[in-house]
BAGU-653902 format. One record per residue: residue number from 1; residue in one letter; chain; y, z, x of N, C-alpha, C in turn. Coordinates in pm, whole numbers, always signed. Last residue first. Example, Ala and Ser with C-alpha at 12.3 -4.5 7.8 and 13.67 -1.06 7.14 Angstrom:
<rs>
{r 2 "S" "A" {-225 +708 +1285} {-106 +714 +1367} {+3 +787 +1290}};
{r 1 "A" "A" {-569 +780 +1319} {-450 +780 +1230} {-330 +780 +1320}};
</rs>
This chain:
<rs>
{r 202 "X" "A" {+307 -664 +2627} {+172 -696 +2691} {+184 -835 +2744}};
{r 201 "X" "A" {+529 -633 +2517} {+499 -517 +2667} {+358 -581 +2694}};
{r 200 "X" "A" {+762 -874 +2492} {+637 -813 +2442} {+541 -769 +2562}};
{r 199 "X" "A" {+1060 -866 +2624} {+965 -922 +2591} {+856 -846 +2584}};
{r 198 "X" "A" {+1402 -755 +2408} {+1256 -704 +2461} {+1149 -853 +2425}};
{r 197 "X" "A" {+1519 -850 +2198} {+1530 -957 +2332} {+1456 -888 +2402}};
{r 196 "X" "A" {+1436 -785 +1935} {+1433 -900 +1965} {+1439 -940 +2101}};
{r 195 "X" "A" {+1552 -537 +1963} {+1364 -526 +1991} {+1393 -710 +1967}};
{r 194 "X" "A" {+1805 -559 +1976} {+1792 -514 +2080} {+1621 -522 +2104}};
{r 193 "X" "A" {+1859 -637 +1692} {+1856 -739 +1787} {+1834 -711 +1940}};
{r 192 "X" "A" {+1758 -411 +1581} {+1645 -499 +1528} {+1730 -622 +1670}};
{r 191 "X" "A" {+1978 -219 +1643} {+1830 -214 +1717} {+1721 -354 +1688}};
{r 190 "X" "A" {+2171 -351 +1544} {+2203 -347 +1699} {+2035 -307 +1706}};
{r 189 "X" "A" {+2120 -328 +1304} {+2132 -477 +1352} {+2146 -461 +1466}};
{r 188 "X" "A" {+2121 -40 +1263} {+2004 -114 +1236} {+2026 -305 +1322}};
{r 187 "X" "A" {+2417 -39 +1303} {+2295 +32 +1434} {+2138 +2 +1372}};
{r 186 "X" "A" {+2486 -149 +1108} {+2558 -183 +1239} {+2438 -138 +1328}};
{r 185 "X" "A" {+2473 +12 +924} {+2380 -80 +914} {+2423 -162 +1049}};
{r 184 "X" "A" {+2558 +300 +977} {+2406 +260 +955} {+2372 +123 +1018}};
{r 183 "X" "A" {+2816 +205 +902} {+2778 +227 +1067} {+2637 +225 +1031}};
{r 182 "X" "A" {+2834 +106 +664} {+2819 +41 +753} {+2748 +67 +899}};
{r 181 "X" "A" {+2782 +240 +422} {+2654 +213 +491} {+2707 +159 +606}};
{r 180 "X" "A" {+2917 +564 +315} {+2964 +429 +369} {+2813 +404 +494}};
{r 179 "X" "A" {+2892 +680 +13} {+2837 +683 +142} {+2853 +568 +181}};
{r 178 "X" "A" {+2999 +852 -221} {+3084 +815 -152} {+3050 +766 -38}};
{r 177 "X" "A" {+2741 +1050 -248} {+2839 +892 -374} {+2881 +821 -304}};
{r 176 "X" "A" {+2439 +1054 -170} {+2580 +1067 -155} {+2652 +1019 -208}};
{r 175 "X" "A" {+2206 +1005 -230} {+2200 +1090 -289} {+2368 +1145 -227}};
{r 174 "X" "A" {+2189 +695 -237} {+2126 +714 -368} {+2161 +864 -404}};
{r 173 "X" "A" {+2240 +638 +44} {+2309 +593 -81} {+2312 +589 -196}};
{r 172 "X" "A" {+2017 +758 +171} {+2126 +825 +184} {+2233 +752 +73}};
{r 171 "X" "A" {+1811 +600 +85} {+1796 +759 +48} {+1953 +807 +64}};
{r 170 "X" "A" {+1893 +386 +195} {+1852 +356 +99} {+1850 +507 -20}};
{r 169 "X" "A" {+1872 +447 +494} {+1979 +331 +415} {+1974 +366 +279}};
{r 168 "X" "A" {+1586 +498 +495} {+1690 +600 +517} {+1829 +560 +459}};
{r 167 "X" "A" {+1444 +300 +461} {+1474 +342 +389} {+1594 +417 +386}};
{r 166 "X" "A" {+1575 +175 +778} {+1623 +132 +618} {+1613 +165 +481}};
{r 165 "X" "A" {+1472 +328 +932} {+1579 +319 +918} {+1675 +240 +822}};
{r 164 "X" "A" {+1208 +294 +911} {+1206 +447 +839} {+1419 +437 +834}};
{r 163 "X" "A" {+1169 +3 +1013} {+1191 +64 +911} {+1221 +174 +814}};
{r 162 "X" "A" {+1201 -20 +1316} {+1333 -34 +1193} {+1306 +47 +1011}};
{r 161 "X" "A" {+981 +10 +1410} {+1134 +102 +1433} {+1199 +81 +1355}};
{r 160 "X" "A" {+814 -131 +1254} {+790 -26 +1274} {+878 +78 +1288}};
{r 159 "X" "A" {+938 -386 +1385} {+921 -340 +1182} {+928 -221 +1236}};
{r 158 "X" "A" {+867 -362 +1569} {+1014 -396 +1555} {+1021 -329 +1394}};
{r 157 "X" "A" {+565 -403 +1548} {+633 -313 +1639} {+778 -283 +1618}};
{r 156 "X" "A" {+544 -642 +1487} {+497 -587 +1410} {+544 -430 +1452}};
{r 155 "X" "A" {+683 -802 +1740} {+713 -834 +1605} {+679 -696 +1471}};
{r 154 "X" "A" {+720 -806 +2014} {+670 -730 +1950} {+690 -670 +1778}};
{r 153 "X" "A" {+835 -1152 +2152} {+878 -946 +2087} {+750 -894 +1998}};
{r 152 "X" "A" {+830 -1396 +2163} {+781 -1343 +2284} {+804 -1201 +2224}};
{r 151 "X" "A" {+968 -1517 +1970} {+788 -1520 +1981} {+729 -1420 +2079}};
{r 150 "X" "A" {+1178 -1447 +1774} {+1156 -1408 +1924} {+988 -1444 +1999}};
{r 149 "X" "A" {+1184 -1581 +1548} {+1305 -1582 +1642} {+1297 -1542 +1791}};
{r 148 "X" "A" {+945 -1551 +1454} {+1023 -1738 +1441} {+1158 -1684 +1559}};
{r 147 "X" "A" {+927 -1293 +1460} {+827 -1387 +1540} {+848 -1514 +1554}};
{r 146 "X" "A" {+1121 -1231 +1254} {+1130 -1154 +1383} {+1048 -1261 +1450}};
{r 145 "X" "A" {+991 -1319 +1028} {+1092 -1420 +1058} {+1124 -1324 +1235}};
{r 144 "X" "A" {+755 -1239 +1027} {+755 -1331 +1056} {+870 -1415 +1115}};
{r 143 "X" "A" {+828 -955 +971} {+762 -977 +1089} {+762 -1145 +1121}};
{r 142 "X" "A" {+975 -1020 +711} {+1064 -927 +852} {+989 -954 +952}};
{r 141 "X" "A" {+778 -1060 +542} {+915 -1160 +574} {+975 -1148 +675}};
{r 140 "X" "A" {+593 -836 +561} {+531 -960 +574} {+691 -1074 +630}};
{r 139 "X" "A" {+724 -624 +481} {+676 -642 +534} {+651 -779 +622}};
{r 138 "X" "A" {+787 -755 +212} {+896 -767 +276} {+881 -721 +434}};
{r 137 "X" "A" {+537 -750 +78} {+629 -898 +67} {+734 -848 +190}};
{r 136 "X" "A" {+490 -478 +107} {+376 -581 +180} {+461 -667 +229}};
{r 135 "X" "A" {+639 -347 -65} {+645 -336 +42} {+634 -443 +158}};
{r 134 "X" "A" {+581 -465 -289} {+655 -497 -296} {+706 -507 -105}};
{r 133 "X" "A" {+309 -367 -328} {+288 -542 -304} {+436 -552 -273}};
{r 132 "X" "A" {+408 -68 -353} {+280 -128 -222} {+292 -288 -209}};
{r 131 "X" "A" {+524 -130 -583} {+616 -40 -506} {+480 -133 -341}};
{r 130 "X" "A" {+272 -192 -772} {+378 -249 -767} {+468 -244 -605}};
{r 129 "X" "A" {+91 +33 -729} {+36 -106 -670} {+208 -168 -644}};
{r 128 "X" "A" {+246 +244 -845} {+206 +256 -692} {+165 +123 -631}};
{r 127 "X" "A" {+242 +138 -1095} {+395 +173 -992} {+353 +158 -926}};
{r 126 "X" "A" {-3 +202 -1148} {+51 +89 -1203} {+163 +54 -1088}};
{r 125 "X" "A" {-74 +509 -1105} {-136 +406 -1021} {-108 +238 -1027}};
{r 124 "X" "A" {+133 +735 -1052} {+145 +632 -1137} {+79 +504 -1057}};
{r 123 "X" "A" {+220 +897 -860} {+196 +963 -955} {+88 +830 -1071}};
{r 122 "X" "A" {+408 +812 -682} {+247 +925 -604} {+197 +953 -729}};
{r 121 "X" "A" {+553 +647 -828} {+425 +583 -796} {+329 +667 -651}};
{r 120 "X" "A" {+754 +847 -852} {+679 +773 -972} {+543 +704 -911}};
{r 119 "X" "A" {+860 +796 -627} {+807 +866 -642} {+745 +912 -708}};
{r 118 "X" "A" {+934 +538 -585} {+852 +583 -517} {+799 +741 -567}};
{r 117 "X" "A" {+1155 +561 -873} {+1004 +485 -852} {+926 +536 -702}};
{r 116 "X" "A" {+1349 +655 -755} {+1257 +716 -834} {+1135 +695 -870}};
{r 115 "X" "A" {+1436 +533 -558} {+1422 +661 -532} {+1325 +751 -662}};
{r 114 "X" "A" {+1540 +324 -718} {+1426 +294 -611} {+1365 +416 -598}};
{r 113 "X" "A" {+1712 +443 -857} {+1622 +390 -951} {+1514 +369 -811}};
{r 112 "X" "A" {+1917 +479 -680} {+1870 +640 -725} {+1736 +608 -791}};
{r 111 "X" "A" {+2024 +227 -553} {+1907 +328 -508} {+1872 +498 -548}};
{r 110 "X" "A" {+2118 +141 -840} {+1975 +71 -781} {+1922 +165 -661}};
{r 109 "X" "A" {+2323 +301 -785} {+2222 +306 -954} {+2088 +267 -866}};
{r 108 "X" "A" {+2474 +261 -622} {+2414 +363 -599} {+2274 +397 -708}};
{r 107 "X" "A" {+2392 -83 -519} {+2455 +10 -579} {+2426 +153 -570}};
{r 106 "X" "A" {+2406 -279 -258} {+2340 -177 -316} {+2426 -91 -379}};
{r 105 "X" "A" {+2613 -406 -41} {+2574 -424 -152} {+2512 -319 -270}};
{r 104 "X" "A" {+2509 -310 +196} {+2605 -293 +167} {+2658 -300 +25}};
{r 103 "X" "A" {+2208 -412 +219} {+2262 -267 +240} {+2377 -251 +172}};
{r 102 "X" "A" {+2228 -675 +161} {+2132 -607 +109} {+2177 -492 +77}};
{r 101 "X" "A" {+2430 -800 +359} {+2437 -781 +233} {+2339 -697 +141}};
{r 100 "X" "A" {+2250 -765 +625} {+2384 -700 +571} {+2391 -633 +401}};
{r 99 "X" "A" {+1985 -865 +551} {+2012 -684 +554} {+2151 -683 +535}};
{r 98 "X" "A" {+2110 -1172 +537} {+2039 -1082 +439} {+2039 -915 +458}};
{r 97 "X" "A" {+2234 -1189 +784} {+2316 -1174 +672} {+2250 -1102 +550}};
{r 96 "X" "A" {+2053 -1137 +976} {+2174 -1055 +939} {+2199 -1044 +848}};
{r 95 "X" "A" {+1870 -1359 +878} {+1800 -1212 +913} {+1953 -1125 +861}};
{r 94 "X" "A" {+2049 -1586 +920} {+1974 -1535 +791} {+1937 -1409 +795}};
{r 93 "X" "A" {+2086 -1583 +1210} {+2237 -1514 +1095} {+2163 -1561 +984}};
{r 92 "X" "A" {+1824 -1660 +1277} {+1884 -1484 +1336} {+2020 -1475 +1204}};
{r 91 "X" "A" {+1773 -1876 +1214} {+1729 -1795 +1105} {+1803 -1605 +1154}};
{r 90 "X" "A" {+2120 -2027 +1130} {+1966 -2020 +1174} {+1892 -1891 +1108}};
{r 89 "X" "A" {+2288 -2134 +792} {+2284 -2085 +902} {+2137 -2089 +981}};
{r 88 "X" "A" {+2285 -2209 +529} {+2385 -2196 +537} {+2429 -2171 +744}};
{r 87 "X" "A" {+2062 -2255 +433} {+2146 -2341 +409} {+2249 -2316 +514}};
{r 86 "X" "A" {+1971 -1966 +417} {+1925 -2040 +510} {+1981 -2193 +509}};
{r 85 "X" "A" {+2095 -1847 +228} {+2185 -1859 +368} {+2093 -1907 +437}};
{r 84 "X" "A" {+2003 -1940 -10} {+2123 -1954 -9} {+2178 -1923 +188}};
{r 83 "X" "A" {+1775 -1800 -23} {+1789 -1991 +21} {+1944 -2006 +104}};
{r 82 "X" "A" {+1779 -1530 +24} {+1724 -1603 +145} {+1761 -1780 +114}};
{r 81 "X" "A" {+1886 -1529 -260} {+1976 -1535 -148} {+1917 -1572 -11}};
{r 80 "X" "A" {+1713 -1605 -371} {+1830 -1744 -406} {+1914 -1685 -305}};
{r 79 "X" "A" {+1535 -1392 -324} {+1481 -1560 -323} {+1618 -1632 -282}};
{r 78 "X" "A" {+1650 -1194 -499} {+1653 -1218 -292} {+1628 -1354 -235}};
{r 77 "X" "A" {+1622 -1257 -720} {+1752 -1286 -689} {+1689 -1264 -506}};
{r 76 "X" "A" {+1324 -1286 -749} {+1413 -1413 -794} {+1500 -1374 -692}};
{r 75 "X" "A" {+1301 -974 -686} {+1245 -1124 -578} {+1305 -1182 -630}};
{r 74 "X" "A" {+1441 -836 -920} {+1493 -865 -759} {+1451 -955 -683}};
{r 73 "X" "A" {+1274 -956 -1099} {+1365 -1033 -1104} {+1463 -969 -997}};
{r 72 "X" "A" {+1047 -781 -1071} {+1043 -966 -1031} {+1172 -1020 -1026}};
{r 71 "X" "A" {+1083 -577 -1109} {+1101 -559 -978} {+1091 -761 -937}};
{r 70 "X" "A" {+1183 -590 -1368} {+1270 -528 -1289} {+1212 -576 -1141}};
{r 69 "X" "A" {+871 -630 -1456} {+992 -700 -1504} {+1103 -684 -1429}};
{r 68 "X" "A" {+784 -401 -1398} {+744 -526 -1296} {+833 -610 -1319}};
{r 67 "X" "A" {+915 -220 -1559} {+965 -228 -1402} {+887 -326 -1320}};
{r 66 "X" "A" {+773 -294 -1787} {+934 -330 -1800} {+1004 -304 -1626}};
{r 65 "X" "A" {+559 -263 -1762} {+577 -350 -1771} {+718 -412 -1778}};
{r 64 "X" "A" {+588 +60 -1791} {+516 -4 -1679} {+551 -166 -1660}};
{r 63 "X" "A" {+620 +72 -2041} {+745 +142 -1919} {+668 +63 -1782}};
{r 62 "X" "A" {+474 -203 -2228} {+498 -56 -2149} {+611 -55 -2074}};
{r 61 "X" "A" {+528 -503 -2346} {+424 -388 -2375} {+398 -184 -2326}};
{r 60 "X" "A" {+786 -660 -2380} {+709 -576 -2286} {+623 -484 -2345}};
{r 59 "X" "A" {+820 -817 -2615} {+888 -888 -2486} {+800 -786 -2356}};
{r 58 "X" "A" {+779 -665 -2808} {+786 -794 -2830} {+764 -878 -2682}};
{r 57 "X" "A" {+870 -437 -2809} {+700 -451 -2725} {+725 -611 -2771}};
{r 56 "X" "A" {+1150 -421 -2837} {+1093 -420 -2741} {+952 -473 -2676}};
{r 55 "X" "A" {+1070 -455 -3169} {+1155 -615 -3072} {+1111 -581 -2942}};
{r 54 "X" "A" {+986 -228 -3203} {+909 -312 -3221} {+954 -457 -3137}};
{r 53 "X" "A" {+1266 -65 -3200} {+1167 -107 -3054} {+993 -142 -3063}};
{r 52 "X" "A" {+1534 -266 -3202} {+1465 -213 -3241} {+1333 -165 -3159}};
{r 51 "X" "A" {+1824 -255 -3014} {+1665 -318 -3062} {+1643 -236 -3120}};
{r 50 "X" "A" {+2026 -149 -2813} {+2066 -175 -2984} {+1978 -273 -3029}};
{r 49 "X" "A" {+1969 -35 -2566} {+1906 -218 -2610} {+2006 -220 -2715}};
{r 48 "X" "A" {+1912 +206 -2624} {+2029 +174 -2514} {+2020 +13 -2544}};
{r 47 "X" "A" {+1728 +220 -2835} {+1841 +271 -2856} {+1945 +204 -2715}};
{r 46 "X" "A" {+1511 +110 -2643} {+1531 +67 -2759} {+1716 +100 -2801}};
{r 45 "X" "A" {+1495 +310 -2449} {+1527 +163 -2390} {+1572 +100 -2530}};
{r 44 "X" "A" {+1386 +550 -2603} {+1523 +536 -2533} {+1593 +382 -2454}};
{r 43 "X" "A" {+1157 +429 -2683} {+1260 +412 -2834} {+1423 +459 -2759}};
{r 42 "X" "A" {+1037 +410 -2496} {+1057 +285 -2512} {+1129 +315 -2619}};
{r 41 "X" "A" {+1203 +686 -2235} {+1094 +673 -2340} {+1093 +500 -2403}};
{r 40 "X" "A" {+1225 +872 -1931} {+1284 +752 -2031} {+1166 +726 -2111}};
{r 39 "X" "A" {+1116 +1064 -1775} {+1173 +1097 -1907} {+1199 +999 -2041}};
{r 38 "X" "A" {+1009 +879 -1550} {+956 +944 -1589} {+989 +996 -1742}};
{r 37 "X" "A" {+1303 +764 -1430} {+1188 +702 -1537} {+1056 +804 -1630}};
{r 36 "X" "A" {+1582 +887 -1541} {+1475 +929 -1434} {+1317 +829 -1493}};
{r 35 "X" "A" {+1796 +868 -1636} {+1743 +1042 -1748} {+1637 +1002 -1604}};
{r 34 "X" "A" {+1941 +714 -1539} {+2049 +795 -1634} {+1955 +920 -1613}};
{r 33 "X" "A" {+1815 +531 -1401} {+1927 +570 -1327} {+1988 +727 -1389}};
{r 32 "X" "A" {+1703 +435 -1670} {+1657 +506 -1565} {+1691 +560 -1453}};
{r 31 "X" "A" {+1880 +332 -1828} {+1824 +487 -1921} {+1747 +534 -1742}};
{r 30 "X" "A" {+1960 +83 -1673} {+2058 +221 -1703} {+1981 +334 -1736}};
{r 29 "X" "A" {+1739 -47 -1642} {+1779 +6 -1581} {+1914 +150 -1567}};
{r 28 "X" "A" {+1714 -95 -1947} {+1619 -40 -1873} {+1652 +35 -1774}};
{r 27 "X" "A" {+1967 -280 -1987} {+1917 -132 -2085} {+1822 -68 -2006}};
{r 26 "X" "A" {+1833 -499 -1861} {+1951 -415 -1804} {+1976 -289 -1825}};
{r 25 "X" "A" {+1639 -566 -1979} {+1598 -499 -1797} {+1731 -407 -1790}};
{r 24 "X" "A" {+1723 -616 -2190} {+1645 -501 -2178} {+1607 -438 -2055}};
{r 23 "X" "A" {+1864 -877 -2132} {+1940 -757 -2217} {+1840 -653 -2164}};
{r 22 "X" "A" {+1632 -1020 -1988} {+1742 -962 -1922} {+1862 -856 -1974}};
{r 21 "X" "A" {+1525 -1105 -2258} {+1442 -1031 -2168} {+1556 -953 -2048}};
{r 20 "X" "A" {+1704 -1254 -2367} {+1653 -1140 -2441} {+1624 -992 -2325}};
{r 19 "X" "A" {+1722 -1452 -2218} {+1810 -1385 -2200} {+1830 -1261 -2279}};
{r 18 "X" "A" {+1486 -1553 -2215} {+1508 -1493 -2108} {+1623 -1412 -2091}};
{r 17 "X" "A" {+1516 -1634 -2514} {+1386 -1517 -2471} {+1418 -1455 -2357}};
{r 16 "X" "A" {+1705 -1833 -2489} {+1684 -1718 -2599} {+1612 -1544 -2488}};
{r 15 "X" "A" {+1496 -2007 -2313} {+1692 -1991 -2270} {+1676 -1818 -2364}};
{r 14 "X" "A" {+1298 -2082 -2549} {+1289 -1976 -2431} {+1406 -1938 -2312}};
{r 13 "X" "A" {+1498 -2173 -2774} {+1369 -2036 -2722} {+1343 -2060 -2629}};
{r 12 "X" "A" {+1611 -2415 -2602} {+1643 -2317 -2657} {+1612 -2146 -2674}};
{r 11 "X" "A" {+1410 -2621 -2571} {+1462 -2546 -2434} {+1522 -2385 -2491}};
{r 10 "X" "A" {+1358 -2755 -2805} {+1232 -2696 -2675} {+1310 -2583 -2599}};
{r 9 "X" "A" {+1570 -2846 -2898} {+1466 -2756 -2946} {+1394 -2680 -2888}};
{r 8 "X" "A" {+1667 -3009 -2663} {+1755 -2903 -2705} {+1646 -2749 -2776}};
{r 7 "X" "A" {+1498 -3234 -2718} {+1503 -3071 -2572} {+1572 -2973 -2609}};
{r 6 "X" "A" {+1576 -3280 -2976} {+1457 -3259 -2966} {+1432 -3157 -2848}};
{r 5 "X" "A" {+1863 -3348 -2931} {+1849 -3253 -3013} {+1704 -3183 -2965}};
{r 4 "X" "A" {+1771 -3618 -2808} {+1861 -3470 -2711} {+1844 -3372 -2764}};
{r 3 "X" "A" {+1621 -3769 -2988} {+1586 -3718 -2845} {+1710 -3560 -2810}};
{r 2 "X" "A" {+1785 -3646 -3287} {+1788 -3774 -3201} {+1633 -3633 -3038}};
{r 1 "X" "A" {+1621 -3680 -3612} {+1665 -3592 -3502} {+1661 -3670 -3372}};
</rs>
């Protein structure tokens, strides 16, 4: 067996596995958009999979484990998009571009599934950590990169206003079909760049 064959070996399973693992997020995400997590069952992820759902616990052990699964592989993808436009620009048209696209983007699936998980997790002390570290992370990205751009603003303060205005983004596209985010998101980027050129009241 030459060398190449040999990575080939290696690499294979687990190429396999991840792309196992991404059949079932996807199945996942549909039965939960569909019936509500709460209802969805692992022999309903199974059946929407065409698994078996011994193959399921193969790969996830719980309903619980299958939305950390879900919620890691949004960080991946936000990851490759924060790289992707910090390549591409400073950090103010990173800030933009990311909420742009964020908002606009969003399916209605993904915010009926957000919409359900918060509320899954007044219930669900697994969720609730999840949904809380998820917060934190993005928490944490918005104040800093606000403080790389304005040192002088009221960084933690800016969050503050903005944010009940992005869930809101988020609620209103999950329970209208037809809901056009722009003007929203136009007047989120007009306030987050309007608490940017405020200098910090102290």
């Amino acid at each position: 067996m030459s060398a190449g064959a040999v990575v080939a070996a290696r690499i294979e399973p687990t190429s396999a596995q991840a792309a196992r693992q991404a059949h079932i997020l996807d199945a996942a995400e549909a039965c939960f958009v569909r019936n509500g997590f709460h209802r969805t069952t692992m022999q309903d992820l199974a059946r929407e999979a065409a698994m078996s759902p011994g193959n399921i616990y193969r790969y996830f052990d719980s309903k619980e484990a299958v939305v950390l699964g879900l919620a890691e592989r949004d960080r991946e993808r936000g990851a490759v998009l924060v790289e992707a436009l910090e390549r591409a620009g400073d950090r103010h048209a990173v800030l933009t571009g990311i909420l742009a696209a964020y908002f606009s983007e969003m399916t209605r699936g993904a915010a009926i599934l957000r919409l359900d998980l918060w509320g899954e997790a007044t219930r669900n002390p697994a969720i609730g950590a999840m949904v809380e570290r998820g917060d934190a992370e993005g928490r944490t990205w918005l104040v800093e990169t606000f403080s790389a751009i304005a040192p002088a603003c009221d960084a933690a303060g800016l969050f503050e206003a903005v944010a009940p205005l992005m869930k809101g983004l988020i609620v209103s596209r999950a329970l209208i079909p037809d809901y056009e985010a722009g003007p929203a998101i136009r007047q989120l980027l007009a306030l987050i760049d309007a608490g940017l050129t405020e200098k910090a009241a102290r």
